[in-house]
LUMLUMLUM-386858 format. One record per residue (C-alpha): x negated, y, z; residue in one letter. Coordinates in steps of 0.001 Angstrom, whole numbers, plus 500000, padded with zeros to 6 digits. Each point is the difference from the previous one (the first is absolute). Last residue first. Example, Ala and Ser with C-alpha at 12.3 -4.5 7.8 and 13.67 -1.06 7.14 Angstrom:
BEGIN
u->486330&v->498940&w->507140&resn->S .
u->501370&v->496560&w->500660&resn->A .
This chain:
BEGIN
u->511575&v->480277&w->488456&resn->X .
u->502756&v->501963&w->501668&resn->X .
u->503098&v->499262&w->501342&resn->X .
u->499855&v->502769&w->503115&resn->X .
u->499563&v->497999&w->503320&resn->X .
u->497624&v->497611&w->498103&resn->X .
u->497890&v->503330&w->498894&resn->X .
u->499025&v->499764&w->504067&resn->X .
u->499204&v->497002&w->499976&resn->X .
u->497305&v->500162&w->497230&resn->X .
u->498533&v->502942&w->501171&resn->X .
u->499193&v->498519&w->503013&resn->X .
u->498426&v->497021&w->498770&resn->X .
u->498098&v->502293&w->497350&resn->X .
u->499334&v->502287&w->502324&resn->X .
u->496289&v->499339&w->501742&resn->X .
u->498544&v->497700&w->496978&resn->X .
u->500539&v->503040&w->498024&resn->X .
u->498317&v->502180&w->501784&resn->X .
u->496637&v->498540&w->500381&resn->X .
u->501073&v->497544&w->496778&resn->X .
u->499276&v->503431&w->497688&resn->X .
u->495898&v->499110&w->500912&resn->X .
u->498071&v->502356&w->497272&resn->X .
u->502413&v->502749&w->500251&resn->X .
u->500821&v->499729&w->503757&resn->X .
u->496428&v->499555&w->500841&resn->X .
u->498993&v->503013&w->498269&resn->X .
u->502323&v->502342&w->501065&resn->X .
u->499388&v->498603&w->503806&resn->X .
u->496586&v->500838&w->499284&resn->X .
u->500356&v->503513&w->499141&resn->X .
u->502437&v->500418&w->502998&resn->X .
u->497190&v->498561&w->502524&resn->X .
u->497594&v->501987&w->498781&resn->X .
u->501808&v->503355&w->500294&resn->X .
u->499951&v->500587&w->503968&resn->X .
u->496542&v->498988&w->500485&resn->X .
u->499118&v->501841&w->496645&resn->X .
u->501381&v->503220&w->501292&resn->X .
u->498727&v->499899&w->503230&resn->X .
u->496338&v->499367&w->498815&resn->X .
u->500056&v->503186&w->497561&resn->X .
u->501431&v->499439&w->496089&resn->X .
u->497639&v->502541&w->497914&resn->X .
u->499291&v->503745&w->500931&resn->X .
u->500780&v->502485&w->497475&resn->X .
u->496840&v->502083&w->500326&resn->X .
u->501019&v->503335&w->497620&resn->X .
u->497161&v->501720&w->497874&resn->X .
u->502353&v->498030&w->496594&resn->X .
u->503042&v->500551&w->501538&resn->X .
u->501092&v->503165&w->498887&resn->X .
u->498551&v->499209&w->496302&resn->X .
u->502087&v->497260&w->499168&resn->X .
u->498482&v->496572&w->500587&resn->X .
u->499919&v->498511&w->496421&resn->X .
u->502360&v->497396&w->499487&resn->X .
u->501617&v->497250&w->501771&resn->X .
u->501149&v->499056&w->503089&resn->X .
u->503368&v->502517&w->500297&resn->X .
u->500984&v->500585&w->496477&resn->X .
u->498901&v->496602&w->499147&resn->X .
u->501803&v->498108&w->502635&resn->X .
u->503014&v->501672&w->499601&resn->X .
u->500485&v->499377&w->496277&resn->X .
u->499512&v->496407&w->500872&resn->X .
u->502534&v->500392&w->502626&resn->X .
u->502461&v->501613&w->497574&resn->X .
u->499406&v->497827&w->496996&resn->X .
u->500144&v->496567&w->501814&resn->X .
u->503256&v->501383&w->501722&resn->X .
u->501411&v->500563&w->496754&resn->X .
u->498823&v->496547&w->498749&resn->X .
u->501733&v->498252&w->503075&resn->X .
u->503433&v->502330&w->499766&resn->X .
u->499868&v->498325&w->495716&resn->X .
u->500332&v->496958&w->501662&resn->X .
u->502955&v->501343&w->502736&resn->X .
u->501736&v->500880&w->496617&resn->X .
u->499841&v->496830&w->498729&resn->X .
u->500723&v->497873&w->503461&resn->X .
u->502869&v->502458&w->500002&resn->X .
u->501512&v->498494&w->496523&resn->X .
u->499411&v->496606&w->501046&resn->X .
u->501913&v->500657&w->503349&resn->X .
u->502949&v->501049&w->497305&resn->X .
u->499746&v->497335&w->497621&resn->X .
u->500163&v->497633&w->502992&resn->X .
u->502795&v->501401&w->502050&resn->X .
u->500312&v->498973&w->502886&resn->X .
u->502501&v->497341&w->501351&resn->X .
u->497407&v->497139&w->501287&resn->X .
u->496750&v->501645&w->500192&resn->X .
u->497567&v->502226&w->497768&resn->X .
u->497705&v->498084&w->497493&resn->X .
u->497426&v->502541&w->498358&resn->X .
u->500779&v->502474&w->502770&resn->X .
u->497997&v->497499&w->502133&resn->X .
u->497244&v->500242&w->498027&resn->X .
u->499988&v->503707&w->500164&resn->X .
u->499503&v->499788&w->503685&resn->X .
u->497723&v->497766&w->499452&resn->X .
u->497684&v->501739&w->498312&resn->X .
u->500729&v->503323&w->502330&resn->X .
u->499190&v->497907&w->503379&resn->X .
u->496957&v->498115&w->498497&resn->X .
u->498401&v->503210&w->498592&resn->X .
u->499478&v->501946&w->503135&resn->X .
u->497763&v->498002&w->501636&resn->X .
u->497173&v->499736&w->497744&resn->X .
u->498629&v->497368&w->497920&resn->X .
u->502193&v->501325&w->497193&resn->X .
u->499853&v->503670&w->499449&resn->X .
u->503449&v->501546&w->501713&resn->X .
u->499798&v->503285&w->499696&resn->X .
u->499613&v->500658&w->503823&resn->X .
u->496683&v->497420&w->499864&resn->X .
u->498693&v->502539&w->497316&resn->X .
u->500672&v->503089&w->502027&resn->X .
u->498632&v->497756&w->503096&resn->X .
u->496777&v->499479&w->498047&resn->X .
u->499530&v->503456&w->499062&resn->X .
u->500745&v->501471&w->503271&resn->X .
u->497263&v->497366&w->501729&resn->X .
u->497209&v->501236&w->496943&resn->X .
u->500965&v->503555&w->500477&resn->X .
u->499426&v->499846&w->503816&resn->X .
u->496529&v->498109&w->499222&resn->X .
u->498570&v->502062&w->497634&resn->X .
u->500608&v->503281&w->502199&resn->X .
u->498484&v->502886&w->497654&resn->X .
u->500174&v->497632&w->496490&resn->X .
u->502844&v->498385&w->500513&resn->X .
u->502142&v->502894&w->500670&resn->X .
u->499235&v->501956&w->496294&resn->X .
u->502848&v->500556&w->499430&resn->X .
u->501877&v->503708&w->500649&resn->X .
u->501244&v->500674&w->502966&resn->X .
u->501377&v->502657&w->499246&resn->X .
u->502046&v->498681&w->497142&resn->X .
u->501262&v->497288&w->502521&resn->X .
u->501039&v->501719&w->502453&resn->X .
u->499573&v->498269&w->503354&resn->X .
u->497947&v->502854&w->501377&resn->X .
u->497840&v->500485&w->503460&resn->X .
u->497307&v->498278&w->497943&resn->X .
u->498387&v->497849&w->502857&resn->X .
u->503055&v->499240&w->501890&resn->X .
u->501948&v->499641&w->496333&resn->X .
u->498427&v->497466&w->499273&resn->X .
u->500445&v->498314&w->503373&resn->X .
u->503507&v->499983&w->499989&resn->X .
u->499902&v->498834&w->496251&resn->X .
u->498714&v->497049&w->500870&resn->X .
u->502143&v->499303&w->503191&resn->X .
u->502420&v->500264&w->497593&resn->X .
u->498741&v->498050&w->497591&resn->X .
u->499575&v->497324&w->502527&resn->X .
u->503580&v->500055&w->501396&resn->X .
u->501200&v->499688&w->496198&resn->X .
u->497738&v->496815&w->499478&resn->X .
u->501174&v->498151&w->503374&resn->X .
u->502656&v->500649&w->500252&resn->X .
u->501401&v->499759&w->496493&resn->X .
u->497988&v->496245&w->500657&resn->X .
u->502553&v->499491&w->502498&resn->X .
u->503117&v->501505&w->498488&resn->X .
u->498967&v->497604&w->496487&resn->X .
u->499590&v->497346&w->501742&resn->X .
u->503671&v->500027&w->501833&resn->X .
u->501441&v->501345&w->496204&resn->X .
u->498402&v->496687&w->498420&resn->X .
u->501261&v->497417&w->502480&resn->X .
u->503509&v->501998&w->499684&resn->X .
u->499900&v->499781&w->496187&resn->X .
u->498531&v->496486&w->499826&resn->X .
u->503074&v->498546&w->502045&resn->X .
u->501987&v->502075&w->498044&resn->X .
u->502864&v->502755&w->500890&resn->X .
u->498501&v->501645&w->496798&resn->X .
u->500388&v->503601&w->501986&resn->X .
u->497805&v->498666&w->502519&resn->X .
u->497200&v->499953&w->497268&resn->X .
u->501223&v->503244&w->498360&resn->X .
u->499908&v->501786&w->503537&resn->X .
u->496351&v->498984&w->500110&resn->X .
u->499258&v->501471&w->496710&resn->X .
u->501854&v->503120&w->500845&resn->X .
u->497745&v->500117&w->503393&resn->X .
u->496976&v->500613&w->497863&resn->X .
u->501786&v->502486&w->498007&resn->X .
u->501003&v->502193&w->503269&resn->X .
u->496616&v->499327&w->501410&resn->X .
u->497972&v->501331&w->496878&resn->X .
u->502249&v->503249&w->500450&resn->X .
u->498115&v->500715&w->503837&resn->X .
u->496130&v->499242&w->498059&resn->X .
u->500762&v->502404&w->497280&resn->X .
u->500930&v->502870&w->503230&resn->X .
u->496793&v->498730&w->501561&resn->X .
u->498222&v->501228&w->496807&resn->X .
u->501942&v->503255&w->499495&resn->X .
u->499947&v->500817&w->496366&resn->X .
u->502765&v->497810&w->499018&resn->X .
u->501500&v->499493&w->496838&resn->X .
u->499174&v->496491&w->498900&resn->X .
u->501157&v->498762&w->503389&resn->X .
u->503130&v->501097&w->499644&resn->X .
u->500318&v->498061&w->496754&resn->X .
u->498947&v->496973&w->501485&resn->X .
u->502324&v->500274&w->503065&resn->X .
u->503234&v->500495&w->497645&resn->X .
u->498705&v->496903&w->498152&resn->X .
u->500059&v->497843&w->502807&resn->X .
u->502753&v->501889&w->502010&resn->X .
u->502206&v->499288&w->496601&resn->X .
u->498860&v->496274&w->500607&resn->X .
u->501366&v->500225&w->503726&resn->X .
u->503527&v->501480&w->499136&resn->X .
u->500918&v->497802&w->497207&resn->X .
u->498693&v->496679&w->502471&resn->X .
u->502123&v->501672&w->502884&resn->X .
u->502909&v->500270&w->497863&resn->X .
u->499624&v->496312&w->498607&resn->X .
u->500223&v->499343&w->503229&resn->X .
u->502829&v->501625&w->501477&resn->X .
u->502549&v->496974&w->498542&resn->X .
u->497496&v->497510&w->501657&resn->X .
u->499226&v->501828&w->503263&resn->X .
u->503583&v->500252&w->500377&resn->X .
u->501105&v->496113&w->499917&resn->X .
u->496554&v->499586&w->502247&resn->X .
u->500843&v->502359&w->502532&resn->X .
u->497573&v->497961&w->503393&resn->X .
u->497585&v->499033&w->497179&resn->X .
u->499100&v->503139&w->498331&resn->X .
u->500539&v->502367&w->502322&resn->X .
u->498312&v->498836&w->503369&resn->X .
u->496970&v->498670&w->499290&resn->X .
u->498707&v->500424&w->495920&resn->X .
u->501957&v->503700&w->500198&resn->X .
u->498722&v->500909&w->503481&resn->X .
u->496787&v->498915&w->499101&resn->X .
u->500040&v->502610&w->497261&resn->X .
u->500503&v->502693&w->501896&resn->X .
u->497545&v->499112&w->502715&resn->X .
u->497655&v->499789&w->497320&resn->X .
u->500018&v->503826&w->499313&resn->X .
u->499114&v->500824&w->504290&resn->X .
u->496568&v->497018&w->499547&resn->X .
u->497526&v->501460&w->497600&resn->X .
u->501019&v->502885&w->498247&resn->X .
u->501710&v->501480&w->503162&resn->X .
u->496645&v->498815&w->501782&resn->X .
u->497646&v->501344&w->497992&resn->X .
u->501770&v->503088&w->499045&resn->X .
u->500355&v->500775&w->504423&resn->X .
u->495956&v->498969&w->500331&resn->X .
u->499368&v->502624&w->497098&resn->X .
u->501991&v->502267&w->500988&resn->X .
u->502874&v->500899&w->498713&resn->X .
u->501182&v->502875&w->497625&resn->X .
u->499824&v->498078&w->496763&resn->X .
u->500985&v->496864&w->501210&resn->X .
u->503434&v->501677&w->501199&resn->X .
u->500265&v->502513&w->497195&resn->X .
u->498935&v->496623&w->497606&resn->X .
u->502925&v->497809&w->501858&resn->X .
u->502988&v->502662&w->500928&resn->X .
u->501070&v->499426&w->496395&resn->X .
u->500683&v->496279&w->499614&resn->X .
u->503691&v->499563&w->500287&resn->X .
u->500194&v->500105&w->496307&resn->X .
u->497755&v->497843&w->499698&resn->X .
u->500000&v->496932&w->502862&resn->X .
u->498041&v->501259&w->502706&resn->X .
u->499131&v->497064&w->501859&resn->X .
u->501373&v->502342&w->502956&resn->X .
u->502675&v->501674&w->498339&resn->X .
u->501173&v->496453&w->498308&resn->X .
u->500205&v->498413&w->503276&resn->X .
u->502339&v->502227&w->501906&resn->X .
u->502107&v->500671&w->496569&resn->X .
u->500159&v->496214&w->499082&resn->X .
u->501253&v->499231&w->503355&resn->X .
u->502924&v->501996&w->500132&resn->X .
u->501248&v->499097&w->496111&resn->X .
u->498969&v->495820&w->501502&resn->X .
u->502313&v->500573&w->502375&resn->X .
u->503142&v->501423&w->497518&resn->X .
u->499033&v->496967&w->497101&resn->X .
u->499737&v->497410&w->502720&resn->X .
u->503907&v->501434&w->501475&resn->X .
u->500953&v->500001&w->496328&resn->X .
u->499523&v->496209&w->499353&resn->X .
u->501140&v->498747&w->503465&resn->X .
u->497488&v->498769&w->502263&resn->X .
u->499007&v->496066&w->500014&resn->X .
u->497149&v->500795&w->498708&resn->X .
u->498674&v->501903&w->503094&resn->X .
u->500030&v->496864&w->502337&resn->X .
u->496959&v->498045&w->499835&resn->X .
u->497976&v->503620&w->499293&resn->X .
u->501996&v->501585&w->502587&resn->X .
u->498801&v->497104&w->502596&resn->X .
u->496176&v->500768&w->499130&resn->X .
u->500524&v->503820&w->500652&resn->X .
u->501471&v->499395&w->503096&resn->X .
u->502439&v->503444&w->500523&resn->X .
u->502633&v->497908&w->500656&resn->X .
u->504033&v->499443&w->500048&resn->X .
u->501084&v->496718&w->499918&resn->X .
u->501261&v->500238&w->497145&resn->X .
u->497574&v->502474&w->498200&resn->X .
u->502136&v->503178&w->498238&resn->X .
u->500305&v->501706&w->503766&resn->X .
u->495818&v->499818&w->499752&resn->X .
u->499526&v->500270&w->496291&resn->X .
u->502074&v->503183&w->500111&resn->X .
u->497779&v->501137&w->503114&resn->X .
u->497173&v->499752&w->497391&resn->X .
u->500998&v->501620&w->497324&resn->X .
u->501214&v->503185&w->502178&resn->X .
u->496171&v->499669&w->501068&resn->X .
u->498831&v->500212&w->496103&resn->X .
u->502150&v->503185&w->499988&resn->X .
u->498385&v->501612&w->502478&resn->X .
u->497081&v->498812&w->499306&resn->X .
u->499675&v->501704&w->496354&resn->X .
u->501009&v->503330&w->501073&resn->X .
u->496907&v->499702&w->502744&resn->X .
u->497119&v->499047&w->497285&resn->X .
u->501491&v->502640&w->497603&resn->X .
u->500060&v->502506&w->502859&resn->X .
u->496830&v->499300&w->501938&resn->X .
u->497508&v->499851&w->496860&resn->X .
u->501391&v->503634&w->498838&resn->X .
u->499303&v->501153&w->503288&resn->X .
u->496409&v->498920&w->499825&resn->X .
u->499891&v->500975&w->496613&resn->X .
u->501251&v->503645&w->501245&resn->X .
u->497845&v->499903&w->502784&resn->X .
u->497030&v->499195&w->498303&resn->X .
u->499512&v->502469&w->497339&resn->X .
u->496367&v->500865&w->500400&resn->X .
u->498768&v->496562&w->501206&resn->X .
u->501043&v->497982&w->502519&resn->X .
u->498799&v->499281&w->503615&resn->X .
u->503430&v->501479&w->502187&resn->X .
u->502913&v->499158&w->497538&resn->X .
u->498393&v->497312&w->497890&resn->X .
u->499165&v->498017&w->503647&resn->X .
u->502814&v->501300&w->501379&resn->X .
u->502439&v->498189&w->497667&resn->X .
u->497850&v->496706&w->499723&resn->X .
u->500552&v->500058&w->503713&resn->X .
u->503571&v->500268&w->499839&resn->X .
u->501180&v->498033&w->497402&resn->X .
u->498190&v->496712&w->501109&resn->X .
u->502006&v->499613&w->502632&resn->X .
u->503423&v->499602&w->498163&resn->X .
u->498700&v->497184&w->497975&resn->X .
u->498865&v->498263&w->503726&resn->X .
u->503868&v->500892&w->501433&resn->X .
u->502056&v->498633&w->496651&resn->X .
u->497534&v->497092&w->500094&resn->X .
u->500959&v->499459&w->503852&resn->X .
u->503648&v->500379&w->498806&resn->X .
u->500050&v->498067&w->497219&resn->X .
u->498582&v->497262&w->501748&resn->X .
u->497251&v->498029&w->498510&resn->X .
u->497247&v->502224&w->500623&resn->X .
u->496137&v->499300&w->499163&resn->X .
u->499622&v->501698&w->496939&resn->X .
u->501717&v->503598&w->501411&resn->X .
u->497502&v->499241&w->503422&resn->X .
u->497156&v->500882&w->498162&resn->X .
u->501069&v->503068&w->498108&resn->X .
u->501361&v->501614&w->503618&resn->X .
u->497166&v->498732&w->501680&resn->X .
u->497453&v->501110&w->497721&resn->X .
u->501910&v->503552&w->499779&resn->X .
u->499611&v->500260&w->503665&resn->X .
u->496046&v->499018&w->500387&resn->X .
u->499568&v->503200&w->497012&resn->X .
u->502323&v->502383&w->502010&resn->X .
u->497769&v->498730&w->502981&resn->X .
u->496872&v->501340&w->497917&resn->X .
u->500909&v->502944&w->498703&resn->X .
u->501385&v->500709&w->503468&resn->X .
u->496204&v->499639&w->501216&resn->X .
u->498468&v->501755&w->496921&resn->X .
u->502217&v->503577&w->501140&resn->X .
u->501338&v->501514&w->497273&resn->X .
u->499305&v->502785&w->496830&resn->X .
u->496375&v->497712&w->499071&resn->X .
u->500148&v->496967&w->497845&resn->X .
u->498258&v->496872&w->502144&resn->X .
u->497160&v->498255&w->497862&resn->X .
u->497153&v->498865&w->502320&resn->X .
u->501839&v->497669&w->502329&resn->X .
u->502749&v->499889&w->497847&resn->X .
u->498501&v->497830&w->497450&resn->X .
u->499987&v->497240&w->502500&resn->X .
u->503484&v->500525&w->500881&resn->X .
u->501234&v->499815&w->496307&resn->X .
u->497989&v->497147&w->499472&resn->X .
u->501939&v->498357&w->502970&resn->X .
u->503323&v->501443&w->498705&resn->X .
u->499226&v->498009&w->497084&resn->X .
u->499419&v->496709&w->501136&resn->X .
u->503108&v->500087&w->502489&resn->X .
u->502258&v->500770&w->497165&resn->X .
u->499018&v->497890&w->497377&resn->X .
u->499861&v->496870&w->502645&resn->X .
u->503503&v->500935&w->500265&resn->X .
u->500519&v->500270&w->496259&resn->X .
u->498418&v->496414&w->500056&resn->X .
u->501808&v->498658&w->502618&resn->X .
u->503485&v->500747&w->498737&resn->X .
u->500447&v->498112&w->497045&resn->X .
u->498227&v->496819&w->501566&resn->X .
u->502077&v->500436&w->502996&resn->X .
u->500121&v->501858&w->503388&resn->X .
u->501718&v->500454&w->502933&resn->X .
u->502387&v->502251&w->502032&resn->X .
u->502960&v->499799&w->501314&resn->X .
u->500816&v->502708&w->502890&resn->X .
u->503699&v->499579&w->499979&resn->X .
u->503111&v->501872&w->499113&resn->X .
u->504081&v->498908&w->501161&resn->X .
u->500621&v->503780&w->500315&resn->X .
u->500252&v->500097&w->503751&resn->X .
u->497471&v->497415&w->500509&resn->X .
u->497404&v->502068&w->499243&resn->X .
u->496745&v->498185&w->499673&resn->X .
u->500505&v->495783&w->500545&resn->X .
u->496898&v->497835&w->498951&resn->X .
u->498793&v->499080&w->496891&resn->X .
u->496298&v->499208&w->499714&resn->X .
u->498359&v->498551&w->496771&resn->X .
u->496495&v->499207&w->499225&resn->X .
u->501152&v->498560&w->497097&resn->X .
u->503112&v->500362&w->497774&resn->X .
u->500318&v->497010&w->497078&resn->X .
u->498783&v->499984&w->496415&resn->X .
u->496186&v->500414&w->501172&resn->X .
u->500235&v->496306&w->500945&resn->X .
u->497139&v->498441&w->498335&resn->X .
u->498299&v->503225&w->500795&resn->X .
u->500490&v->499895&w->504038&resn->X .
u->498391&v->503652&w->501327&resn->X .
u->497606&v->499437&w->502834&resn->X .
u->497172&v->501495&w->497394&resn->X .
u->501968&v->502866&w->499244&resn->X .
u->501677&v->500389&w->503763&resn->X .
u->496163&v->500404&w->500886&resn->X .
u->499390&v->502544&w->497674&resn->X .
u->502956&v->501891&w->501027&resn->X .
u->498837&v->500073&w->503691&resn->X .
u->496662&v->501419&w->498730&resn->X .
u->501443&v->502557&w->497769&resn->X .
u->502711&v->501046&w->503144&resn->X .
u->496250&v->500011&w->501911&resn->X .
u->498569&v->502228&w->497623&resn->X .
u->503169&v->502469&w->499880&resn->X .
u->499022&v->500415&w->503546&resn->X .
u->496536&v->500411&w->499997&resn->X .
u->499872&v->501985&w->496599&resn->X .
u->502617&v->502540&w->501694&resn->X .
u->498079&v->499893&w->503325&resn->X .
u->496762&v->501310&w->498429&resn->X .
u->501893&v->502687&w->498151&resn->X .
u->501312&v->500852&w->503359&resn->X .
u->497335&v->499583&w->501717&resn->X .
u->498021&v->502608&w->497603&resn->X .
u->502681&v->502647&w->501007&resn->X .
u->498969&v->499976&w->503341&resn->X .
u->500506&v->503685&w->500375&resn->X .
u->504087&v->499730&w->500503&resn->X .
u->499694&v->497207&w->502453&resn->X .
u->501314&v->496502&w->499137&resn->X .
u->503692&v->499606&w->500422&resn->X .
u->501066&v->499963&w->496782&resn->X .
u->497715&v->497590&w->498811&resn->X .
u->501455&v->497193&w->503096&resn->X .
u->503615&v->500805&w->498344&resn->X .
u->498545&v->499567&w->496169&resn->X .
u->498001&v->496782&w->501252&resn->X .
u->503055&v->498737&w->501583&resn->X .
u->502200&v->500381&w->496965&resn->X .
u->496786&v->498774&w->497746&resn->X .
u->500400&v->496653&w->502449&resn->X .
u->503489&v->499542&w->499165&resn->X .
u->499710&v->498341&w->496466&resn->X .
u->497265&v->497800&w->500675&resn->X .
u->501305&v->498890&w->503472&resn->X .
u->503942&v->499606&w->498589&resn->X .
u->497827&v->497614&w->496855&resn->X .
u->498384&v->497877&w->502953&resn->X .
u->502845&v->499553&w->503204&resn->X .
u->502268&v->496948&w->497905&resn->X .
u->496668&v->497630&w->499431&resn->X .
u->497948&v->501449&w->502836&resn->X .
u->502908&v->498475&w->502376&resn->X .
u->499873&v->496662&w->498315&resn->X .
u->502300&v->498553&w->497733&resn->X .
């Protein structure tokens, strides 16, 4: 292994922390460097990433690569191991993608009420934070990069939000916080529970089902509640739409895009396989749970008037679907609930972004003020929010429908020790979640896009997408594309993976 081989994915994921310390200390009136810097920085973390695509080993995507694990705090018996895999790599290449777009929107769209240079390095921190939570295979260091990414993400609603900002951004803190706290407890029991003791999270996986019966079923309790906040599985979903609602748009893109599939990672990496004896008598729980999200989410949907507020209870059914693949303990389950976080996204950071700009040039994301009519003053902003409504519904060709489908496949024929006519039963209800969410981004569509323009508009210039936009944009509409029409992309990354992993838990 050479020394590029074990340095690349620490690189990627610590060169945002130096761009948000270099950031900081740029001049006050240079605010222009510092959006500069941001796309420079989180550039070169893309570029690094890219590379570690292409370097990546796809005939053996079921093993760790890229890996260095050397000693951290000795004290405690934790190490810096880090790496990736063909689960991994593609939320990681998620992550560095989209913080890049982020950037490069940044450098004309920074919400005022703070300075654009902390904007900025709060940004470089999160990426870090998010980054580093797919690349850790210590509990510890993934305890530390989760940790991260609550404080930036907390400023970022608390300072740049919208009219009630501090009390989502509050709101965010607490659940997120109550939830690692007990998730932590989970993993020190894992650690004294492990003989010999370790925080490795590859040796707990070899060793975890040899733990006693009730000790699993106790862990996995303090796991489920740090992962389930951040997913959010319903009912632990409220601080969501205030949180999304009160963001940003940079701070909804990412916490749509990247901070919700760090729950669910933590299920498919560290859960699922290391508890297996638990994960299979709290599955049919989590499977209840994420179909009631489905159609909770739907309805929800149907009843808002605040457009980015629709968009924020989208996510929580969206996610249901990719609990219910986990949930199946499946081979096609987890394959399907991976794809399905990346192409969520993907679609859901897009919208946001979309509505973002809407509401730049409205100054309203209400839907009854805004009134239709949007394809007909910026024809190209309404055509891109139309398409990634329909993509977020899950039309075939697109990205979002392979994750759901399957999903719902995989319900079809849960694994060893589920029950059947149960799974069958949610993969039912989570149908009838797929025609609700037809009917409420259809519905969306046509208030916003269609129409007459309503009379307040009608002497207003709405201007269409600008240059910045579509160089930040084009390369999420494509990847929505490519995903639908090529499935294998992502696919052909986990399946290996996947596959050993379900191994740990009996699945099929």
């Amino acid at each position: 292994m050479t020394g590029w081989d074990q340095t690349a994915v620490t690189l990627a994921t610590f060169l945002p922390a130096v761009g948000a310390l270099v950031v900081a200390a740029t001049p006050r009136s240079r605010d222009r460097w510092a959006r500069q810097l941001g796309v420079l920085f989180s550039g070169a973390a893309l570029a690094v990433g890219i590379v570690i695509l292409f370097g990546f080993d796809y005939g053996q995507s079921g093993g760790l690569q890229f890996v260095l694990d050397t000693k951290w705090i000795t004290a405690i018996g934790a190490r810096y191991h880090v790496g990736v895999d063909g689960i991994s790599l593609p939320l990681f290449e998620m992550t560095v993608l989209l913080t890049f777009m982020c950037a490069i929107y940044c450098l004309r769209n920074i919400p005022t009420g703070g300075s654009p240079k902390a904007f900025i390095s709060l940004m470089l921190l999160l990426e870090t934070g998010m980054a580093g939570t797919f690349i850790a295979f210590d509990l510890v260091l993934f305890f530390v990069f989760w940790e991260l990414v609550l404080v930036p993400m907390y400023f970022l609603i608390g300072i740049w939000g919208s009219g009630n900002r501090q009390y989502a951004a509050t709101k965010f803190f607490l659940f997120t916080f109550f939830g690692s706290v007990f998730m932590l407890l989970a993993f020190i029991g894992m650690f004294f529970q492990a003989s010999p003791h370790t925080f490795d999270i590859v040796q707990l996986q070899q060793q975890g089902s040899g733990f006693s019966h009730g000790i699993q079923l106790l862990l996995f309790a303090g796991a489920f509640l740090g992962f389930a906040v951040k997913v959010p599985m319903w009912p632990l979903h409220t601080w969501l739409p205030d949180a999304h609602t009160e963001a940003p748009t940079v701070g909804s893109v990412l916490l749509a895009g990247v901070l919700l599939k760090m729950g669910g990672y933590g299920f498919i990496r560290i859960a699922f396989p290391i508890l297996p004896g638990a994960a299979k008598a709290w599955a049919p729980w989590i499977g209840i749970l994420a179909v009631v999200a489905i159609i909770y989410a739907s309805l929800a949907c149907l009843a808002q008037r605040d457009l980015k507020r629709l968009v924020a209870f989208s996510s929580v059914g969206h996610m249901g679907f990719v609990m219910l693949g986990i949930a199946t303990m499946t081979q096609v389950g987890t394959n399907a609930a991976v794809f399905g976080m990346v192409a969520h996204g993907l679609i859901t950071g897009m919208l946001f972004f979309l509505v973002g700009s809407v509401y730049d040039r409205y100054h309203t994301r209400q839907i009854a003020e805004l009134g239709g009519g949007l394809l007909k003053k910026a024809p190209h902003l309404g055509g891109a929010f139309a398409f990634t409504a329909i993509a977020s519904l899950g039309l075939p060709g697109l990205a979002g429908f392979w994750g759901e489908i399957l999903a719902l496949f995989a319900a079809f024929n849960p694994g060893p020790g589920l029950s059947v006519s149960l799974f069958r039963t949610l993969m039912v209800v989570g149908g009838i979640g797929t025609v609700l969410t037809a009917g409420y981004m259809l519905w969306m569509i046509q208030r916003v896009d269609y129409g007459l323009v309503p009379r307040r508009w009608e002497q207003r210039a709405i201007p269409d997408i600008d240059r910045t936009e579509w160089v930040s944009w084009v390369p999420l509409l494509a990847g929505i594309v490519a995903l639908g029409l090529i499935p294998g992309l992502i696919f052909g990354m986990t399946n290996d993976a996947v596959t050993g992993l379900v191994r740990f838990f009996g699945g099929g």
